[in-house]
N, C-alpha and C positions, 0 to 999 in steps of 0.2 A: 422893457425887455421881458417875454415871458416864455417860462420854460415850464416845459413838463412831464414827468414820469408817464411812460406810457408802459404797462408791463405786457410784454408780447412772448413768443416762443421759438423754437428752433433757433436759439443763437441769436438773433439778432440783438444787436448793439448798437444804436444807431441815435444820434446827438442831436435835436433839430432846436434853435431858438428864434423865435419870432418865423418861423416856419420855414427858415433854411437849415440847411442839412448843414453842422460842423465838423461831424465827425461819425464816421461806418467801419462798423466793424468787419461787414460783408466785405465791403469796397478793397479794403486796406488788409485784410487776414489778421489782424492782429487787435488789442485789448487798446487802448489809449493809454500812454506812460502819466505816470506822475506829475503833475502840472499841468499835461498837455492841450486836453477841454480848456480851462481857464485861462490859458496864453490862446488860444484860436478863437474863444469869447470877447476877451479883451481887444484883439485885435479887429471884429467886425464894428462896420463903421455906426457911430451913433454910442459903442460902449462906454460907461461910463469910466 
C-alpha cells in the first residue's frame, strides 16, 4: 500500500492510496471525521 502527502492549494483535501481516490473534501463539503480515512483504508480490498 502506498500513500502520499501531496501539498496542494485552494482547499483541497483529497485521500488517494495506491492511486484510488478514498476520500474528497471537494466531493463531500466536509473535513473527514475522526477514524474515518483509516475505517475506508482498512476496508479496501488487499488492506492489511
Amino acid at each position: 500500500m502506498v500513500v502520499d502527502l501531496v501539498v496542494g492549494g485552494r482547499g483541497v483535501f483529497d485521500i488517494e492510496v495506491d492511486g484510488a481516490r478514498v476520500f474528497s473534501k471537494h466531493q463531500l463539503d466536509r473535513f473527514p471525521a475522526a477514524g474515518e480515512v483509516a475505517t475506508l483504508v482498512a476496508a479496501m480490498p488487499g488492506a492489511p
